[in-house]
Legacy VTK file of the C-alpha trace (Angstrom):
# vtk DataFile Version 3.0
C-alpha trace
ASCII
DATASET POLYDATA
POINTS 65 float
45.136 64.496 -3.902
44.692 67.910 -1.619
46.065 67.229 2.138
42.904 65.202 4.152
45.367 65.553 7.234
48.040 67.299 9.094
48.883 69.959 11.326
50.726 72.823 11.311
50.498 76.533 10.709
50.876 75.844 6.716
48.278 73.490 6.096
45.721 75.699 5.187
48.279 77.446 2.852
49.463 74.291 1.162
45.642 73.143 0.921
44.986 76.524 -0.612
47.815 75.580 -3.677
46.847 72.528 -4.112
43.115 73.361 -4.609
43.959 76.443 -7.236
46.793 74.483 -9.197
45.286 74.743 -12.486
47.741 72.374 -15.755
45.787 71.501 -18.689
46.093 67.559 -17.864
45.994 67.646 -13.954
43.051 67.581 -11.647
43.219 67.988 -7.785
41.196 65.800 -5.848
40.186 66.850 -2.310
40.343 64.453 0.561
39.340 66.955 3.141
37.172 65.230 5.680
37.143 61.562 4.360
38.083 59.342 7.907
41.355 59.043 9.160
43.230 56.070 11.183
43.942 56.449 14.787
46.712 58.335 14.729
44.933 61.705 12.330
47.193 61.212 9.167
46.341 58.076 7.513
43.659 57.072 5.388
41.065 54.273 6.859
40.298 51.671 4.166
36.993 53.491 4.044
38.258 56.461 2.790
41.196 54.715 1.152
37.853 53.381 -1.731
36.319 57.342 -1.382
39.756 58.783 -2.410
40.207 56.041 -4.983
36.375 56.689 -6.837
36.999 60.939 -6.384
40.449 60.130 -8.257
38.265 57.806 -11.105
35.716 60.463 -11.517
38.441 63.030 -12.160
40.132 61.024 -14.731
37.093 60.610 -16.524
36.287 63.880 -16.632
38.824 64.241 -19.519
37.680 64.848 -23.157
38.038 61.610 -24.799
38.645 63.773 -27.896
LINES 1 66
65 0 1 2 3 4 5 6 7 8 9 10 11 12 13 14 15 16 17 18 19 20 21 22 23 24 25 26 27 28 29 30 31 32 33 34 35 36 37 38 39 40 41 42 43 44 45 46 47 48 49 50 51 52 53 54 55 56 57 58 59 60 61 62 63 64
């Protein structure tokens, strides 16, 4: 799952690597903008069940073959 929080001069950059990692049985699921707690680095329950559905899609979208 890509970074959907933080701060610091390196998130973009270790967004960026996340995002273009390319293995042959890996996918990268972004959480950019799904809600975050309180405190701007945890998940809500909300987007806790987003995160979890992105991550089902993705594993589905590997050839059965």
């Amino acid at each position: 799952v890509a970074l959907a929080s933080g701060q610091g001069h390196f998130l973009g950059t270790v967004r960026k690597s996340q995002l273009e990692l390319n293995l042959p049985n890996g996918r990268c699921v972004d959480a950019y903008g799904v809600p975050l707690s309180t405190d701007y680095v945890h998940l809500t329950t909300q987007a806790q069940v987003r995160v979890g559905k992105l991550l089902a899609k993705a594993f589905y979208s590997f050839d059965s073959a």
